[in-house]
N, C-alpha and C positions, 0 to 999 in steps of 0.2 A: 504494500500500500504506500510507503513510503517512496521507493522508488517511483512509482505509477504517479503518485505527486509531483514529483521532482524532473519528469518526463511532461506532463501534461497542462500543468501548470490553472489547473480548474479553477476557475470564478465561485462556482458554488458548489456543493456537493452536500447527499444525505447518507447519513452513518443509519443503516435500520437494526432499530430492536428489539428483544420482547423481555416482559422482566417478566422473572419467575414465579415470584412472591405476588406479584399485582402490587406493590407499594409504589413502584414509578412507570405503573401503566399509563399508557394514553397521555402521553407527553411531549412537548415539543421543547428540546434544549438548546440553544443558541450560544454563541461567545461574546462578551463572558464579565460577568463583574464581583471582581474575588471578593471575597467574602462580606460581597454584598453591599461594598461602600470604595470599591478600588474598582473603575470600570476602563476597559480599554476603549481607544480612541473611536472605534467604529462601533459603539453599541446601540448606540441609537439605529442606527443603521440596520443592525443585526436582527434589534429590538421588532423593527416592523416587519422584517421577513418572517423572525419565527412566531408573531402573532398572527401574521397574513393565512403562514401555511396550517396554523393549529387553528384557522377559524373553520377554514374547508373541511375539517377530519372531523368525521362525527365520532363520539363512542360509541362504541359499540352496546350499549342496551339506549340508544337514541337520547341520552337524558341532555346530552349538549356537544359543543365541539372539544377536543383535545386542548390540554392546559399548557401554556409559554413560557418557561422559566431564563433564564439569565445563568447557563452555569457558576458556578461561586467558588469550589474549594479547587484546590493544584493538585490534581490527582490521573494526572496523565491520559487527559481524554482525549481523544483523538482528533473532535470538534477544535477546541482549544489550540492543541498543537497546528493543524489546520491552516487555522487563522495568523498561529505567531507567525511559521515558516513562512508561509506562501499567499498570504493575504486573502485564503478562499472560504467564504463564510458558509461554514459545514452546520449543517442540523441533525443534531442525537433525536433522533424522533422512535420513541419507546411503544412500539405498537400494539396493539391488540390487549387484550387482560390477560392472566393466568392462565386462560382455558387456552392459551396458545402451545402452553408447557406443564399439559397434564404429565401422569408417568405414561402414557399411551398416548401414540398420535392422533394429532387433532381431528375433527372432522374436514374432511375437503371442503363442506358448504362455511365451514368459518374463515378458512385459511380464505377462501374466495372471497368473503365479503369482508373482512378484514385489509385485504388487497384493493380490492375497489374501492373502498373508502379512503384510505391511505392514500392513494392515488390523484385524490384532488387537489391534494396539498402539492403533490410531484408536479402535477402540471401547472399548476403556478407555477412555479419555481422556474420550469422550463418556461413559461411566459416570461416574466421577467429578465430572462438572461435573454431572449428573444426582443425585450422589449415590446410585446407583442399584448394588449386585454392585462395589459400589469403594469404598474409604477418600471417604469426600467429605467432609472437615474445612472449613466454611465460614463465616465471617461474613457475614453480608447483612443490609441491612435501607434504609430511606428516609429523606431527611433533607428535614424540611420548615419554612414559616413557621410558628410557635407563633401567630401570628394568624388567619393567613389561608387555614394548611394548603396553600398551596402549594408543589409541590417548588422544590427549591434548589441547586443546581450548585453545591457545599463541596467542601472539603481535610478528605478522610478520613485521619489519621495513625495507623497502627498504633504503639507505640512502641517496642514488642518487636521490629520488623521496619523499622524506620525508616530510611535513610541520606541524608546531606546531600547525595549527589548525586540523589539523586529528583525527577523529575518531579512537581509533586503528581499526586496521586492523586484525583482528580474524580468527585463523583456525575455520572448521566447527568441532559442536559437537560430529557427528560421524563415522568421519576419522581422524582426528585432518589436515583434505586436506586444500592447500592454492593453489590462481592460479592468478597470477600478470603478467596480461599483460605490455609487456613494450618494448620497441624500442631495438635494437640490439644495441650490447653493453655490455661491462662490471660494476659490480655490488658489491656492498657487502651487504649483508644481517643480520638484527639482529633480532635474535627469544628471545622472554621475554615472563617468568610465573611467577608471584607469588608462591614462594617455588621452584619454580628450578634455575642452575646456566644459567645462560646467554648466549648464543652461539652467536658467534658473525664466520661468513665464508666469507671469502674472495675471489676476482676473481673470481667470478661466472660471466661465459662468456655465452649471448644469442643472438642467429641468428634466422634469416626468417625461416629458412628452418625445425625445428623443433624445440619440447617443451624442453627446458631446466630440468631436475628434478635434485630435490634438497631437500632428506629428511633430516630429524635433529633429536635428540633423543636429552632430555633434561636430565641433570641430579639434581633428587632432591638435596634440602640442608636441614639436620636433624633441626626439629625443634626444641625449645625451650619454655619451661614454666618458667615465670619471675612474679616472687613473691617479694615483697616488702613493705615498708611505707615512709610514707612522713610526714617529722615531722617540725616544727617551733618553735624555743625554748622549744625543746624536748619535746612538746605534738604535739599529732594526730592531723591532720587536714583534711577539707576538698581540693584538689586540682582535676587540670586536667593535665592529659599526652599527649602528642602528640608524636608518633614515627615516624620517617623518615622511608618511608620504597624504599626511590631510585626515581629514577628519572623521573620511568615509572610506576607506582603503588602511588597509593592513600595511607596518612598517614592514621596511626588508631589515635583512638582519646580513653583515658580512664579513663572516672571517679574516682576520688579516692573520696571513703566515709569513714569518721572517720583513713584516714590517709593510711588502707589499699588499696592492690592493688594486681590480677595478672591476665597477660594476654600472650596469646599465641604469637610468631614469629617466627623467624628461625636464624641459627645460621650465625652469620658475624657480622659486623661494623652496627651501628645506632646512627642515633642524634636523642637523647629523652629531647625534653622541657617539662619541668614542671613549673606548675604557679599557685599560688594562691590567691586569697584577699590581699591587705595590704604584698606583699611578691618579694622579687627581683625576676625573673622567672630564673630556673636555666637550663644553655645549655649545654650537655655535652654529647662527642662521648663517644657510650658502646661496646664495641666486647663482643656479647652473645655466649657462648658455648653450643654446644649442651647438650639436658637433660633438666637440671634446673638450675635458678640463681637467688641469693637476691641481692636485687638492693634497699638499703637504702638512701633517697633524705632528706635534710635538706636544707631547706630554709629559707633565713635571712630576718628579718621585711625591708621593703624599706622605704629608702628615698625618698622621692619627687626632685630632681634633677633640675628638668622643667616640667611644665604642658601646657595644651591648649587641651579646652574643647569647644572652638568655642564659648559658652554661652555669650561672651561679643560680643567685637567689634574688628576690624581688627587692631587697634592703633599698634599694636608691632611688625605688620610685614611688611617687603616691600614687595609690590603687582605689579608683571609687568604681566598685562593679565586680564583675569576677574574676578580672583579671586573671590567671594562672598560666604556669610553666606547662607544656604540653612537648611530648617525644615526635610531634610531625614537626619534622624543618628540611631545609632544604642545607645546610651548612651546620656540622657539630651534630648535636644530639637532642637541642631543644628548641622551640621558639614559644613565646607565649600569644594566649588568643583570650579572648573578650568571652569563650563559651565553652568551657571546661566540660560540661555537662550536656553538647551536644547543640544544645538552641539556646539563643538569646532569650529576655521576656520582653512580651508586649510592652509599649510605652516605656523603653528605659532607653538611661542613656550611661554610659562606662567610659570613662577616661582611666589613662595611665600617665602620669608626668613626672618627670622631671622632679626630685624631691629638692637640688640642688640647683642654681642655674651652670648654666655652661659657659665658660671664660673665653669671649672671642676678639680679647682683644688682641691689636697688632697681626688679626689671621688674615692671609691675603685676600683678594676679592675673587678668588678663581674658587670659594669654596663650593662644595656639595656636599650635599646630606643624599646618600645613598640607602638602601634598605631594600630588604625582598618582603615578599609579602601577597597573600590568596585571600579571598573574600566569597563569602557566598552569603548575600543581602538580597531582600526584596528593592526592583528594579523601583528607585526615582524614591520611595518613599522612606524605604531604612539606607544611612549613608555612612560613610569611615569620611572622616577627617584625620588632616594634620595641620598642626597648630604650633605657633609659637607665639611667645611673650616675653616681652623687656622688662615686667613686674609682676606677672606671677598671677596677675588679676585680667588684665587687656588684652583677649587673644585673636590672633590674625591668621588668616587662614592660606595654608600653603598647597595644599591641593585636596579632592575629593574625591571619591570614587563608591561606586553603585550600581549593583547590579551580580555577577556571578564573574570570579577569575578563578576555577577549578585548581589551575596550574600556577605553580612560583613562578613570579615579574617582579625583576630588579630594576627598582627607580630609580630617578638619577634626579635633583631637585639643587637648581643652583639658589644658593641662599647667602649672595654678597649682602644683603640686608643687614644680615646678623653681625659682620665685623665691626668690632669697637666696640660690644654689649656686652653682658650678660643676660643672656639667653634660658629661658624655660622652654622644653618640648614636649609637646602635648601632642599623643592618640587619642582618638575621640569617636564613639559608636552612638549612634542615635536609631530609633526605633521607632515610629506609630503604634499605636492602639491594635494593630494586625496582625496577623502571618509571620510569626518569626522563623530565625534563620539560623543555620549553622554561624555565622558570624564572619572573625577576621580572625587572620595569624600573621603577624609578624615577626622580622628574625635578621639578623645580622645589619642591625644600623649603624650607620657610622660615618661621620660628617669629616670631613680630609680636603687638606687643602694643602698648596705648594709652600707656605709658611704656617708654624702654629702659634698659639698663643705666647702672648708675652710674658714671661719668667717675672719680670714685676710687676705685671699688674694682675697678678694670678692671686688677687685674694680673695677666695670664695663668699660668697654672700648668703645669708643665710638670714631666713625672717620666721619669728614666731607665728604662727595661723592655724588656725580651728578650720577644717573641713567638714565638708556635710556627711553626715552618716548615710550609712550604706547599708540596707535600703533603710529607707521611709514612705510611707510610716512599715510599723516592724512586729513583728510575731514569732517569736518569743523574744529574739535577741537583735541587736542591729552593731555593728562594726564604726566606731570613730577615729578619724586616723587627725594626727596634728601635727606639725614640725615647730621646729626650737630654734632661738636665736642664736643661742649657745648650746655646749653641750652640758647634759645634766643627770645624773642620777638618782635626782626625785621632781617626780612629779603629781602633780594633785587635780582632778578633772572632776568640776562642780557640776551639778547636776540640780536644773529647777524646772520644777514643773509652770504650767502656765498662769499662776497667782502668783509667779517671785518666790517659792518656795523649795528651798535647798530638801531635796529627796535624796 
């Protein structure tokens, strides 16, 4: 089935079923609004088809038509997947009642009338993809080379109907044809190729009453061969490249052996990291011309700045959530993650920082804070931050992520900001009211730069501060963590209830 998708490229499609039990007989299931308060971009959308087709279904003892629900939980329905991959709005339609799956076979006069009832809902269905006695609200049209007129296998984006967990959306191979059903209404539309410029069309207006078309011709961008070496105290090394190649397109990744290097792309703007062993990673935009271009990298031995490799124990940092040490890493033997126990909880939120700040004075401006690190959050609504701060209260935000990264990605994050400070570093996991997730792991951070701090102004700072307890409110027990200005061997933690009263 999956392949037969991935070949076909279906507009609509019906999944048929029968339940067993009779609990979700005579139903019509559409995608999708998880659990009921998180809906994807096309629901409305989806919403009038599978009301359309469960008006025409009668039940079977005549008492009305079949009922329309909104799938809601992530349980791998087929409908669901469907829609993320391939943009084809599928109906779980649960037919017939129990008597469909007595322990003996049905009667042939049910299975028949069961069928021809069913069946009016199908031919809608095929109405509307026809356009034909049905709402058929359609964008379509071709997307081809502006040269050569040949079709083109692109990322059709609607924007109005867009979400970051999407599949692209792919013309077919041998038209380069797209065909997006969608609600009346206005629209803007973005077509993306790797190697062609980007077409971005505006107001494109769709009604009931016919198909909208909307071809596009892309135009290439010449490419380029980018020849080079990467050197460290002017001998060859080994390194790795990573190019940006945009927003919608996947980096390349490129070996460098013995220093050399070249590989193909196209001409414009790209941010190319390079990183070696023992070496600051260096970040830098390149505008490639077309033809050919030397691109010579020199990279400086690093400083160790700050490290944390998880291998000890949690002493240095302040932990509000569950922070803990876990045996999956990608380097050593530990990294710690935000969800020791498997899932996050609804509506929370877990930081880990920085108990001490980090001394950056006199460090060069080539620094980076690097770190590996996987995620598996609900897409847009649970998110990982990273934070920093110049006093420990005011934090700014150095990048986000959301959504699902199965697999270890080592970041690379330049942060000349920080030179000349004392710096706090802040993990940060936020949650909704919803669907929780396996969480985040991070693991081997560590900020390097081609100079370190300065030997005298290396006096660590340190402020007395009451954190908030973890959790609240609490049942039985709740966790208070606090740091010291100085160091101390007693300490005294008051405790009042809400009339000023030492308990």
């Amino acid at each position: 089935i999956r392949n037969l998708a991935e070949q076909q490229h279906f507009i609509y499609s019906i999944n048929w079923h029968s339940s067993r039990t009779g609990f979700f007989s005579e139903k019509v299931y559409y995608p999708s609004n998880w659990a009921s308060v998180h809906p994807t971009p096309d629901l409305a959308l989806s919403q009038t088809i599978g009301e359309s087709v469960a008006a025409l279904i009668m039940k079977e003892d005549n008492t009305g038509p079949y009922e329309p629900y909104a799938s809601s939980g992530r349980k791998g329905n087929a409908h669901d997947w469907f829609y993320k991959a391939h943009g084809t709005i599928q109906l779980l339609i649960e037919c017939g009642t129990q008597n469909l799956q007595p322990n003996n076979d049905p009667p042939e006069y049910l299975v028949d009338d069961t069928c021809e009832r069913c069946s009016e809902g199908a031919y809608w269905l095929f109405n509307r993809a026809l356009g034909y006695n049905a709402p058929g609200a359609m964008l379509i049209g071709n997307v081809t080379d502006v040269d050569s007129a040949n079709p083109l296998v692109a990322e059709v984006i609607i924007e109005e109907a867009d979400a970051s967990y999407f599949d692209p959306r792919l013309t077919d191979e041998l038209y380069g044809r797209y065909w997006r059903p969608l609600l009346p209404g206005t629209y803007t539309m973005r077509v993306v190729k790797e190697g062609y410029e980007e077409q971005l069309v505006e107001n494109i207006t769709v009604n009931s009453s016919s198909w909208k078309e909307e071809d596009v011709q892309l135009t290439p961008i010449p490419e380029v061969l980018v020849n080079g070496n990467v050197y460290s105290n002017g001998n060859p090394i080994d390194a790795t490249i990573i190019v940006d190649n945009g927003e919608y397109f996947d980096a390349d990744t490129i070996d460098v052996v013995n220093g050399i290097f070249d590989f193909s792309n196209y001409e414009g703007e790209h941010q190319i990291t390079t990183f070696a062993s023992g070496c600051v990673p260096n970040i830098q935009l390149v505008t490639f011309p077309a033809g050919t271009y030397d691109l010579d990298i020199d990279l400086s031995e690093a400083v160790e700045v700050f490290t944390e490799d998880w291998e000890g124990d949690l002493s240095v940092w302040n932990i509000m959530g569950d922070w803990a040490i876990t045996s999956s890493s990608i380097i050593g033997d530990h990294s710690v993650t935000d969800s020791p126990d498997e899932f996050y909880d609804d509506s929370s939120t877990a930081t880990i920082t920085t108990i001490n700040p980090i001394n950056m004075n006199s460090v060069s401006n080539d620094v980076n804070l690097t770190f590996w690190h996987k995620y598996y959050v609900e897409h847009d609504y649970d998110n990982c931050y990273i934070e920093y701060s110049f006093d420990g209260s005011n934090w700014t935000e150095l990048a986000q992520f959301s959504g699902v990264s199965n697999d270890w990605v080592q970041e690379f994050i330049s942060v000349s900001e920080f030179v000349d400070h004392y710096v706090y570093l802040r993990f940060r996991i936020t949650a909704d009211e919803v669907l929780n997730d396996p969480g985040w792991w991070i693991d081997d951070i560590k900020i390097v730069a081609s100079t370190g701090a300065s030997v005298d102004n290396d006096i660590p700072i340190y402020r007395s501060e009451l954190h908030h307890n973890y959790p609240n409110p609490f049942n039985p027990e709740t966790t208070i963590s606090f740091s010291l200005s100085e160091q101390s061997s007693f300490v005294t933690l008051d405790i009042f209830n809400v009339r000023g009263q030492q308990v």
